[in-house]
C-alpha positions in Angstrom: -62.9 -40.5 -38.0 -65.3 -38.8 -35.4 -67.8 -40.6 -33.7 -70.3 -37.9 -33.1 -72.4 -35.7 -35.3 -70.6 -33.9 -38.3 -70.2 -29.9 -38.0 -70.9 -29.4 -41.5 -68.9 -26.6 -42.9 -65.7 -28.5 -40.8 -63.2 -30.2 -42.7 -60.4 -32.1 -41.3 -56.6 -31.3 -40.3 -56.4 -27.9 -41.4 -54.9 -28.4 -44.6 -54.5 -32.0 -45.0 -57.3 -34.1 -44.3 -60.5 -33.6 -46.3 -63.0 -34.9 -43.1 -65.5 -33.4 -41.5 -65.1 -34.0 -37.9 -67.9 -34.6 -36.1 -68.2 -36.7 -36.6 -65.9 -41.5 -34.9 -66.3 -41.2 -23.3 -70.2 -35.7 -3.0 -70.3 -32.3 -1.2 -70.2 -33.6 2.2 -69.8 -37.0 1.0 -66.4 -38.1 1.0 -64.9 -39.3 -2.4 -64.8 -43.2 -2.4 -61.8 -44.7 -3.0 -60.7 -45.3 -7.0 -59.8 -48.5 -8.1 -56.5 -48.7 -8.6 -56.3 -52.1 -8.9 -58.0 -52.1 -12.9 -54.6 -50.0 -13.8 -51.4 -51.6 -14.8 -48.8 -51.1 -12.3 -47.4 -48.3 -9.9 -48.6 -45.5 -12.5 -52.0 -46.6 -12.4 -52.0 -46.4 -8.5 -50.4 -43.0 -8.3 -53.0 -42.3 -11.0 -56.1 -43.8 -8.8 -55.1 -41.6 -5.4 -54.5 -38.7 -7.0 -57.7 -38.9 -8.5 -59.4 -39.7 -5.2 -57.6 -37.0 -3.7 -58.7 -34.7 -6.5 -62.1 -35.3 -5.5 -62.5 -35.1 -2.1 -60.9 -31.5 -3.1 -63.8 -31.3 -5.9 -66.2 -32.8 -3.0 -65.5 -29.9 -0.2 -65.3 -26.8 -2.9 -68.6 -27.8 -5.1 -69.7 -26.0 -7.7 -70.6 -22.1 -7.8 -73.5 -22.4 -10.1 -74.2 -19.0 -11.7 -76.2 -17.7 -14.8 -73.7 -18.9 -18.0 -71.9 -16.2 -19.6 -73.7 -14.9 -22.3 -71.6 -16.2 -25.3 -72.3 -19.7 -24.5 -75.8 -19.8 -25.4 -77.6 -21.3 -22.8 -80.3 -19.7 -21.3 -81.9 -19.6 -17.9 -82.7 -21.7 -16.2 -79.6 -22.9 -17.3 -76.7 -22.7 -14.7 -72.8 -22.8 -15.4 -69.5 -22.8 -13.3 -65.9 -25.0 -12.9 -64.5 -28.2 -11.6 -60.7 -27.6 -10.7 -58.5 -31.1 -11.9 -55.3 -31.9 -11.9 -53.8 -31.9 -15.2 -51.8 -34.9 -14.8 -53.6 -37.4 -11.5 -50.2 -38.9 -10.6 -49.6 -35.1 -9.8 -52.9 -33.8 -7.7 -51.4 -31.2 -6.6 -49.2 -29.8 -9.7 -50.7 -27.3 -12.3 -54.3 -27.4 -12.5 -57.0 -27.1 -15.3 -61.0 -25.8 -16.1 -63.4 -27.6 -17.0 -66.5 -26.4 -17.7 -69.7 -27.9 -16.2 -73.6 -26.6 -16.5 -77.0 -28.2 -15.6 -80.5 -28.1 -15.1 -82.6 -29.2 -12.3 -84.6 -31.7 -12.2 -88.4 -30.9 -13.4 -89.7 -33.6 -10.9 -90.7 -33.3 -7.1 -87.8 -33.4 -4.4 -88.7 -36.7 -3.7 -88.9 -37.7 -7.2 -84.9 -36.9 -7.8 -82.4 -39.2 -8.6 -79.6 -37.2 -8.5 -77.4 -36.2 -11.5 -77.0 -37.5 -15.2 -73.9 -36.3 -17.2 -73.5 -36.8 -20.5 -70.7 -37.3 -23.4 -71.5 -37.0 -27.0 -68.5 -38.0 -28.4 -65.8 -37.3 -30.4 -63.4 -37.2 -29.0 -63.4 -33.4 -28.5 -67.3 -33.0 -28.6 -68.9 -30.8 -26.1 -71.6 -31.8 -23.4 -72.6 -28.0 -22.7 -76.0 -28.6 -24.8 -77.2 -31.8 -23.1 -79.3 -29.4 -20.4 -80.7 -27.8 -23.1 -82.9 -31.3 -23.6 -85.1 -29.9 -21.0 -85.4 -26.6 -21.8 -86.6 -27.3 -25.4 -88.7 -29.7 -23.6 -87.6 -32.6 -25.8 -90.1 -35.7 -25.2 -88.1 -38.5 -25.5 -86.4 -37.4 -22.1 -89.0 -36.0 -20.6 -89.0 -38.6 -17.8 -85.6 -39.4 -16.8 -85.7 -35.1 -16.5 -88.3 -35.6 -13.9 -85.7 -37.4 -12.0 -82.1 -36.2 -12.7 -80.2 -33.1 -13.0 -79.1 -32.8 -16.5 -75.3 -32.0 -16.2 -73.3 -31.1 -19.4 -69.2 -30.7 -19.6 -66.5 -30.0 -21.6 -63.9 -32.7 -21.9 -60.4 -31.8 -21.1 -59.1 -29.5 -24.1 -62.3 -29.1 -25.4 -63.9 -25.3 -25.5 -64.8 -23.9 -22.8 -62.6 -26.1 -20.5 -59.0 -25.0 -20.7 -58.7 -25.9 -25.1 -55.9 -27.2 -26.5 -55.2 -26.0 -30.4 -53.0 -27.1 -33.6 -53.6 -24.5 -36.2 -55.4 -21.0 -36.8 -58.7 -21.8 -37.5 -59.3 -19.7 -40.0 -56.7 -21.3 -41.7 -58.0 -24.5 -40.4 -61.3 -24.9 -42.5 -59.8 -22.6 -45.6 -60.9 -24.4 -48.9 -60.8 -26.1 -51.0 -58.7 -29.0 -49.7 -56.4 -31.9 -51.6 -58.5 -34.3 -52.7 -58.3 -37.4 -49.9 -57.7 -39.7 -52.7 -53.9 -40.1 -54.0 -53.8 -40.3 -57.6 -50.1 -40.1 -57.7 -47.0 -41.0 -55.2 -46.5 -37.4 -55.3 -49.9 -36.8 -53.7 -49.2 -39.2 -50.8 -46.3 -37.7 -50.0 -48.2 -33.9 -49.8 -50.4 -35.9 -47.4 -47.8 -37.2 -45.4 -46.6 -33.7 -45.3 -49.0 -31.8 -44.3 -49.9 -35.0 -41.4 -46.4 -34.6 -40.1 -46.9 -31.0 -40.0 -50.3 -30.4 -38.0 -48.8 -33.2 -35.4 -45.8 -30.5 -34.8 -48.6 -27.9 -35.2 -49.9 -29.3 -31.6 -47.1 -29.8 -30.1 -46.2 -26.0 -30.8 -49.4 -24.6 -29.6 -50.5 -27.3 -27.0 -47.2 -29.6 -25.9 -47.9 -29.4 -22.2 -51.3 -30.5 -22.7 -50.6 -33.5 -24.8 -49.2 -36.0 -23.0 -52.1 -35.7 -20.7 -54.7 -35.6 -23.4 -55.9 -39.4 -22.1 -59.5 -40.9 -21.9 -58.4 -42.1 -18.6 -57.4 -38.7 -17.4 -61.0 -38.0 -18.9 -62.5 -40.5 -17.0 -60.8 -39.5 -13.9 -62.0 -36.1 -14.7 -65.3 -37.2 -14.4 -65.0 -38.9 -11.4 -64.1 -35.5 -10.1 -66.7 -34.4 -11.5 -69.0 -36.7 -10.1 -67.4 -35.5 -6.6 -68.4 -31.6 -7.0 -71.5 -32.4 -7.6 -72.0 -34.0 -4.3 -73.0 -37.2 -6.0 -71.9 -40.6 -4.0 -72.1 -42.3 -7.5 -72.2 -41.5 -11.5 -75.2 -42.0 -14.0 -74.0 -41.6 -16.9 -75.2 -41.2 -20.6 -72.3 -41.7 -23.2 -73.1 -41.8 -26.9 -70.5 -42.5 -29.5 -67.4 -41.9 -28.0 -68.4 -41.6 -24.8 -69.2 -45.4 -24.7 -65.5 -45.6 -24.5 -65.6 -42.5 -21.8 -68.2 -44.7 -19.9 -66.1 -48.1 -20.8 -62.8 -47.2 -19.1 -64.9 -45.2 -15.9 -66.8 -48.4 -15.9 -63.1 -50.5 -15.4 -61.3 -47.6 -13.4 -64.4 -47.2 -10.7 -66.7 -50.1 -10.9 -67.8 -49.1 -7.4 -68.6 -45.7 -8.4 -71.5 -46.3 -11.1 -75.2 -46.2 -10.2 -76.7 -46.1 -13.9 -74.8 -45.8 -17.0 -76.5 -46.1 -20.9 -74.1 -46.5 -23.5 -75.2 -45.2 -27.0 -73.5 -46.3 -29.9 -70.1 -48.2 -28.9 -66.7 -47.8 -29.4 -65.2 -51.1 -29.8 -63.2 -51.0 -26.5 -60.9 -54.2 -27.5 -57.1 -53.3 -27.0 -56.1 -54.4 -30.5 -59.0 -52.1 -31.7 -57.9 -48.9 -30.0 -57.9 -46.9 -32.4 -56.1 -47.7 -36.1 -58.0 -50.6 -36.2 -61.1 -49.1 -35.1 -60.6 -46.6 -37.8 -60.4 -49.1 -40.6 -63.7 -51.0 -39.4 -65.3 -47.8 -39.7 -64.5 -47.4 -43.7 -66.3 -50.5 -44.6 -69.1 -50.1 -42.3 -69.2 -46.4 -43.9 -69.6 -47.6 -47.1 -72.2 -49.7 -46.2 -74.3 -47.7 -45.0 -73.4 -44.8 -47.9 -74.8 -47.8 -49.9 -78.0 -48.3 -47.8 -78.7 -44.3 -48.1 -77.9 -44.4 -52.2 -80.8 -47.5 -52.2 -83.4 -44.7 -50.1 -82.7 -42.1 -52.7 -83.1 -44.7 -55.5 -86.3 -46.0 -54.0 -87.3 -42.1 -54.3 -86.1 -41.2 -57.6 -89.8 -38.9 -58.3 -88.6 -36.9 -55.7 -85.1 -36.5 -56.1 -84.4 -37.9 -59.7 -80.7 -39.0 -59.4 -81.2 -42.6 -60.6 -84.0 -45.2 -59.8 -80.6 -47.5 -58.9 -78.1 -47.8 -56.5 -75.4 -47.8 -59.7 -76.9 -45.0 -61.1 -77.3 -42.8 -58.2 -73.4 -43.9 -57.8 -72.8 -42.5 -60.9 -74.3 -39.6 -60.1 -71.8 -39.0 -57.6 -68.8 -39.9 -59.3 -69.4 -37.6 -62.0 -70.3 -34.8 -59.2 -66.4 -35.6 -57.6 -64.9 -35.8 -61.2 -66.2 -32.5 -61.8 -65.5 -30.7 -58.1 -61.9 -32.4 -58.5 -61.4 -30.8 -62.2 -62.7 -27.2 -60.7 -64.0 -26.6 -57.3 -67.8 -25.6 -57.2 -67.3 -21.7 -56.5 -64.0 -22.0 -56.4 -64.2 -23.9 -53.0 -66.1 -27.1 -53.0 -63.7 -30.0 -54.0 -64.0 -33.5 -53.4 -62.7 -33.6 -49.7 -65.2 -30.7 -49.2 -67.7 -32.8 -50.7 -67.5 -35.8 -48.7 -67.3 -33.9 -45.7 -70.9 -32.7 -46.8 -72.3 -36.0 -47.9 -71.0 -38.3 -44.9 -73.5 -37.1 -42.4 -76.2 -39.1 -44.6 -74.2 -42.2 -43.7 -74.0 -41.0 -40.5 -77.3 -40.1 -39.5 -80.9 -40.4 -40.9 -82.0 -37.0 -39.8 -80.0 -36.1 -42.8 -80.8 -38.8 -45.7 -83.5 -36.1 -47.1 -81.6 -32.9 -46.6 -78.3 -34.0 -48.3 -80.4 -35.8 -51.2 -82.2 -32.4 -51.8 -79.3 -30.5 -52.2 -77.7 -33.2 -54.3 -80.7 -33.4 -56.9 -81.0 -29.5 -56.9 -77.1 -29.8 -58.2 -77.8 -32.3 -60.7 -81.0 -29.7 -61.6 -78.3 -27.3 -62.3 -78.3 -25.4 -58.8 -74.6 -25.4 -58.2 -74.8 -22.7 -55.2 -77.1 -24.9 -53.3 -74.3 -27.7 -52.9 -71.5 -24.7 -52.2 -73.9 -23.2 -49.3 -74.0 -26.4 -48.1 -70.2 -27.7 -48.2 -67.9 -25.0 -48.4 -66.4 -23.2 -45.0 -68.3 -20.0 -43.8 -64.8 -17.7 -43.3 -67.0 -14.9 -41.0 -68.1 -17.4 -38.4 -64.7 -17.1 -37.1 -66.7 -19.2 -33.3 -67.7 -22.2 -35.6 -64.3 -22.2 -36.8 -62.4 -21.7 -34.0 -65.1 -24.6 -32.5 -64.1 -27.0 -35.2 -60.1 -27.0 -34.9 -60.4 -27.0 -31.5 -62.7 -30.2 -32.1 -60.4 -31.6 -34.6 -57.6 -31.3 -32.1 -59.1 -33.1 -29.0 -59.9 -35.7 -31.3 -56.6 -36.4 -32.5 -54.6 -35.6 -29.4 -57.0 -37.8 -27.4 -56.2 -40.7 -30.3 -53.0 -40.7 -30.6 -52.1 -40.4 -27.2 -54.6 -43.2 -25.9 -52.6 -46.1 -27.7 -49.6 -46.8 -30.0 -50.6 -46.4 -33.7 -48.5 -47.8 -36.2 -45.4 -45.8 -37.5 -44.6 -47.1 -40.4 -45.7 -45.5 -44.3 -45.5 -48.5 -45.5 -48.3 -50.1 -43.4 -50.3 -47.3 -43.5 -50.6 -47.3 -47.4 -51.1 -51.3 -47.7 -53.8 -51.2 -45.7 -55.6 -48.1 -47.2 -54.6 -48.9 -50.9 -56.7 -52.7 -49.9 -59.1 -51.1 -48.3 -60.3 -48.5 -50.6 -60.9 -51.0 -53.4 -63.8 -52.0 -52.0 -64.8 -49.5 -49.5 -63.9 -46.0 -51.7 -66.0 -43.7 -50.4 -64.3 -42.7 -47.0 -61.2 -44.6 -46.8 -58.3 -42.3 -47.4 -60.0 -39.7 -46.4 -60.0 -40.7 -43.0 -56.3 -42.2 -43.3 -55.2 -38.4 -43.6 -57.1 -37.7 -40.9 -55.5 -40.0 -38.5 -51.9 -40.2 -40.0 -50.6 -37.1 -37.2 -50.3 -40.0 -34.9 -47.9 -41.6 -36.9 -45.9 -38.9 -35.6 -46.9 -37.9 -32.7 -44.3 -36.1 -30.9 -45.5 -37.3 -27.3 -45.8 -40.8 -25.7 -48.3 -43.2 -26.9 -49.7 -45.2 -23.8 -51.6 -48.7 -23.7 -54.7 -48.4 -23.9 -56.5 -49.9 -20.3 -58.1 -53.7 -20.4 -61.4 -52.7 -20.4 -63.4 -55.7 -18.3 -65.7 -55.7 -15.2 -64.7 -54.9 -11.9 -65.7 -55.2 -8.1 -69.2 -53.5 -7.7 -70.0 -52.6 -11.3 -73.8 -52.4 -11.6 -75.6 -53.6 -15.2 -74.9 -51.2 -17.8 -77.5 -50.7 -20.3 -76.0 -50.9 -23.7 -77.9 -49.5 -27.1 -77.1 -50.1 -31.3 -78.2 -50.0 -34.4 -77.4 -53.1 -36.7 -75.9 -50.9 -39.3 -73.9 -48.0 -37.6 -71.6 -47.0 -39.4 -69.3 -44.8 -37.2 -69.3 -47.1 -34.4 -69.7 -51.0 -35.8 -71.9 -53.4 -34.2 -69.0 -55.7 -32.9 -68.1 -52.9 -31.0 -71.4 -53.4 -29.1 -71.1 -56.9 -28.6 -67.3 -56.6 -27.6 -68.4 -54.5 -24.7 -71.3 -56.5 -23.8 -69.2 -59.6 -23.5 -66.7 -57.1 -21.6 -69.2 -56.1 -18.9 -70.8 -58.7 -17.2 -74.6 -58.3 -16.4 -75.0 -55.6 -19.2 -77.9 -56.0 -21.4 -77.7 -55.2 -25.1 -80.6 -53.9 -27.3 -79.7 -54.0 -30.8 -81.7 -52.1 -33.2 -82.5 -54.1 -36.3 -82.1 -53.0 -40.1 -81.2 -49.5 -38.5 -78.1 -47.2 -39.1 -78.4 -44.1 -37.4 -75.3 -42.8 -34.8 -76.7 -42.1 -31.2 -80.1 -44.3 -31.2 -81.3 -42.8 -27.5 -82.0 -39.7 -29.2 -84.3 -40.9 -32.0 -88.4 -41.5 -31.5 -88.1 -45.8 -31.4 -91.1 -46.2 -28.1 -89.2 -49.6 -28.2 -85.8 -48.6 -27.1 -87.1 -45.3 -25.3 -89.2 -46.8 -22.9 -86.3 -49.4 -21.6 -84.2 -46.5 -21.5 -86.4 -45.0 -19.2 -87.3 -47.9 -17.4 -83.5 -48.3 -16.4 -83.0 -44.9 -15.6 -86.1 -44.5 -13.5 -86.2 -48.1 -11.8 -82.8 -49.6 -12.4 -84.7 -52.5 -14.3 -83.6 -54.6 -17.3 -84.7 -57.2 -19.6 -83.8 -60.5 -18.3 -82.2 -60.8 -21.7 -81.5 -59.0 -24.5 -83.8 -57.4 -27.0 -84.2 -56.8 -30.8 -86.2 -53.3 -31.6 -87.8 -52.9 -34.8 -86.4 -49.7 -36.5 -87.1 -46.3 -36.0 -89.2 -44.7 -38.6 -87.6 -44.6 -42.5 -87.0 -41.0 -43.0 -89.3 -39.0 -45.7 -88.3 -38.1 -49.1 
């Protein structure tokens, strides 16, 4: 599953999966040196100098900033232009690839500047192109580290407006309604194995050449690059989600290169984690936290009246699936459509109150409130086109990045155990994942994430009760990266916590970003505000 914020009219794997996918990282300075050393082996170090080579190209040519092209959105002051990369680093100078970079100034004095901050949100396949945007909307939380830093977005590698990588029409892509995620037959698994094995050959059709290279790695190396073309001598670095793992593996590929780096929300970098296992810890931490929203909405039955208990508020639900799975609402909203609606309240709090209003207006007899909300919008053939090319970052990016099981028969013991217990997103996101079952490229090993040679302390940032990215994962990395400091927001559940109004986390975000400065240990917030009925 996606690790950053759910599109909401996207479901999964064109016409298998029944997900919404987010969601589950020196101009005339001469490039330092990579690290070759954190690889495995000769690859690695044909890997790490052609990445160095890479950027000292990136370092000479810069960046010609220029107004963004109109259909990206993004106004003035806004600028927008390319960093050249090779597509595969043990290659610098074979075929090359776009990505696209934008930023904003800083809104501080001359003196004041700190250089630049990029930022991941995720995904894998979500795009950093809004993150300036911060500034211009003059968003208070970062308000301060603006004064200081350049606010530098990017697109990934396959992602957008960087050269994209595809696996199906779109349109054809988010067409509804979907199979519903959960098997009630043999004969149902094996229409889901199907149509699995058939978007994987879908990628390889449209995107082959891509795909072996489709790497967080070669992401991270990107980034270095990056980093290069932007004249910076080192990286600060804001990854949420995903990009925890984007910031873990830069963090073990270029210890020397990082100045500041916050991760938001982490990916549990362990090696036996990345990423089937990782996928499975996120069903029960998802119905967890389904269950911790289904408590708020019970606790606020006079304003939503769909139960005054968790059970009955479940009921409500089940009843509402039984029916979409029956008939589809309108004809389009069935039950993967419907969880691909209802997750982001697991997800995120922002949307506790908006997905319980359109539930209760349902259960009040408003049927086209829930089909405006869940079912695919056909004329917004960008959004589309956005999601499947989201949808196929994310699983090119997984399944390339480690070797996922590739047996059926493991696959469907797992998810038959887990979904006793843990119902409510379980298969759902088996289908989404089962292309790399058979992925038609190699599968690498994913990298030993650990500290390296120069690595300053990386701030670290969780909720308790996230469900897309588990607490362990937090810990995990913490343990991983020696100095780090770890604040762990208590009886909290919201994804990306650096963006939500907690003065307790904020200003220690700040602080580091600003002054460098940490806790000498680690801290406990209180939560961020419940949300409002």
């Amino acid at each position: 599953m996606r690790g950053t914020r759910p599109k909401r009219r996207m479901a999964a794997l064109g016409s298998a999966g029944a997900l919404v996918t987010a969601t589950l990282i020196a101009g005339a300075v001469a490039a330092p040196t990579a690290n070759a050393s954190a690889g495995s082996g000769p690859g690695q170090d044909r890997e790490a100098r052609g990445t160095a080579i890479a950027a000292e190209r990136a370092a000479k040519a810069g960046i010609d900033w220029q107004d963004c092209p109109a259909d990206w959105n993004l106004a003035k002051p806004i600028q927008c232009g390319y960093v050249t990369v090779p597509l595969d680093y043990a290659k610098p100078y074979g075929k090359q690839i776009k990505l696209a970079v934008d930023r904003i100034g800083n809104t501080g004095t001359k003196a004041e500047r700190q250089g630049a901050l990029i930022y991941n949100p995720g995904g894998p396949g979500g795009s950093g192109l809004r993150f300036p945007a911060r500034v211009t909307s003059k968003n208070p939380i970062w308000a301060n580290a603006a004064k200081a830093y350049d606010f530098v977005g990017f697109d990934p590698r396959g992602v957008g407006k960087s050269t994209p990588i595809s696996c199906v029409d779109p349109q054809e892509f988010v067409k509804a309604p979907k199979m519903d995620p959960v098997p009630d037959s043999e004969a149902d698994k094996l229409a889901q194995r199907k149509l699995a094995r058939e978007y994987a050959e879908g990628c390889h059709e449209r995107s082959g050449w891509m795909l072996p290279h489709m790497t967080t790695p070669n992401t991270a190396r990107d980034l270095d690059v990056i980093r290069a073309a932007l004249g910076e001598k080192k990286l600060n670095f804001l990854g949420v989600s995903y990009g925890t793992y984007l910031g873990a593996v830069y963090g073990t590929l270029f210890p020397g290169h990082v100045r500041r780096m916050v991760v938001d929300s982490v990916v549990n970098p362990s090696r036996e984690k990345i990423w089937y296992q990782a996928n499975l810890d996120q069903d029960v931490a998802f119905e967890g936290r389904w269950k911790d929203w289904q408590d708020w909405v019970a606790k606020n039955d006079a304003t939503y009246h769909l139960g005054d208990t968790r059970a009955e508020v479940q009921e409500q639900w089940l009843k509402l699936r039984a029916t979409a799975k029956k008939s589809p609402l309108g004809g389009v909203v069935g039950p993967a459509e419907l969880i691909s609606f209802f997750q982001s309240a697991p997800y995120y709090d922002s949307q506790w109150a908006p997905v319980a209003a359109v539930f209760s207006k349902y259960v009040a007899g408003d049927t086209q409130a829930l089909v405006d909300a869940a079912a695919p919008d056909l004329s917004d053939t960008a959004g589309n086109a956005a999601s499947e090319n989201g949808n196929a970052v994310y699983t090119a990016v997984e399944c390339a990045d480690a070797k996922w099981p590739t047996s059926w028969q493991r696959w469907d013991r797992d998810n038959t155990r887990l979904h006793r217990d843990h119902p409510f997103m379980t298969w759902a996101n088996a289908w989404m994942n089962l292309p790399c079952a058979t992925w038609p490229v190699k599968q690498q090993t994913p990298l030993n994430v650990k500290t390296g040679k120069g690595l300053p302390p990386v701030l670290i940032v969780q909720s308790e009760r996230d469900a897309a990215t588990p607490y362990e994962g937090a810990v995990e990395l913490h343990q991983r990266f020696k100095g780090s400091r770890l604040i762990t927001e208590k009886d909290a559940g919201s994804h990306g916590v650096t963006g939500l109004t907690n003065p307790c986390i904020n200003t220690r975000v700040d602080s580091y970003l600003l002054t460098g400065e940490l806790d000498r240990a680690d801290v406990t917030c209180a939560p961020h505000a419940t949300p409002k009925p």
